[in-house]
C-alpha positions, -999 to +999 in steps of 0.1 A: +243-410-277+272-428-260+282-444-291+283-415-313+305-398-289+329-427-289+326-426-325+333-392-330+359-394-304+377-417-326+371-399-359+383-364-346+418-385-331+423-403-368+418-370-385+442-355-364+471-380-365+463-371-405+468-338-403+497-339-381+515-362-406+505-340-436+517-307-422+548-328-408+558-340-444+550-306-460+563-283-439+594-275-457+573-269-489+550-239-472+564-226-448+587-204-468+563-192-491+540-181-454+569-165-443+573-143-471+535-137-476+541-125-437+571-105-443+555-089-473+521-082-452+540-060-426+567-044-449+529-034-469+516-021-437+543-005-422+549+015-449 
């Protein structure tokens, strides 16, 4: 049981440095389009 928590340990920090360098690269490419599906949520709802 030790060793699959060591493993998994390791697997869940490897994924993560992966997905902190993905959204790092691509953040330029969606967070604009978030921000206007945001903006266009609440204008939808306010109105």
């Amino acid at each position: 049981m030790y060793y699959f928590d060591r493993y998994l340990s390791f697997y869940s920090l490897f994924m993560n440095q992966i997905v902190d360098k993905f959204l790092s690269r691509t953040v330029w490419i969606w967070l604009p389009f978030y921000a206007l599906y945001r903006l266009t949520k609440d204008f939808v709802n306010r109105g």
